[in-house]
C-alpha positions as CSV (number, residue, x, y, z in Angstrom):
1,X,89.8,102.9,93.1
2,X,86.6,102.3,95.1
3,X,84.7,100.0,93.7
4,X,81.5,102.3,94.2
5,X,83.4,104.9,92.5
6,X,83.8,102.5,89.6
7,X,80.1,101.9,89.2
8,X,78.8,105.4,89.8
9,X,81.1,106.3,87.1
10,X,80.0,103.8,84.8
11,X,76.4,104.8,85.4
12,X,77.0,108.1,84.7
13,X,79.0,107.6,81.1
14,X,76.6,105.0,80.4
15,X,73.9,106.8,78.8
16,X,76.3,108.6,76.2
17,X,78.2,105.3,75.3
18,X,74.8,104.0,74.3
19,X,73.8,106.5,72.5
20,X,77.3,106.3,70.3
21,X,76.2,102.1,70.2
22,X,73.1,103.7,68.5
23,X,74.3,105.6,66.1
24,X,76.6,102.6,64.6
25,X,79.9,104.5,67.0
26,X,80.2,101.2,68.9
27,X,83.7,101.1,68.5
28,X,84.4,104.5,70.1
29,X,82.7,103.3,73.6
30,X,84.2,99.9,73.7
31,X,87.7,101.8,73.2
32,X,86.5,104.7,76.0
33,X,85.5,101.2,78.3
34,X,88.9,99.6,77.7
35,X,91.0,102.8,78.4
36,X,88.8,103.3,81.4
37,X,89.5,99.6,82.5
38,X,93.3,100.0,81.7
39,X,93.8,103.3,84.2
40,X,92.2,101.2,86.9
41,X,94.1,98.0,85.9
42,X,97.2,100.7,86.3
43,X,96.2,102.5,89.4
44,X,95.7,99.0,91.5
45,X,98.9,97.8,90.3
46,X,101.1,100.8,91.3
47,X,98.8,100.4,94.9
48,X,100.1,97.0,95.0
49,X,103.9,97.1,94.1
50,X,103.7,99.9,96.1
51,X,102.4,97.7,98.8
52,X,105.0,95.1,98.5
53,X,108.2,97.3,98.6
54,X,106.5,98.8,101.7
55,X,105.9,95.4,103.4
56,X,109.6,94.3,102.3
57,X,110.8,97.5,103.8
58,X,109.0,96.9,107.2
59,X,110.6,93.3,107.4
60,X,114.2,94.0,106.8
């Protein structure tokens, strides 16, 4: 993921995860931060193993 995808994104969500901070919901948006954080954490990993069976590939 583009990392100017990753801060529009967060721009956008960040108004309703501080209003759940506000209302004592804390909780709720750090879990929505850390599962958002996770899929990217997942998506560059597949990118990269992905990367290194192609580049193994190409050499043999």
């Amino acid at each position: 993921m583009k990392v100017s995808y990753m801060i529009i994104t967060l721009i956008i969500f960040a108004w309703p995860l501080y209003y759940l901070y506000e209302i004592q919901l804390g909780a709720i948006s750090f879990l929505l931060l850390a599962i958002f954080f996770l899929v990217i954490a997942i998506k560059e990993t597949k990118k990269f193993k992905e990367q290194k069976n192609r580049n193994r590939d190409e050499s043999d």
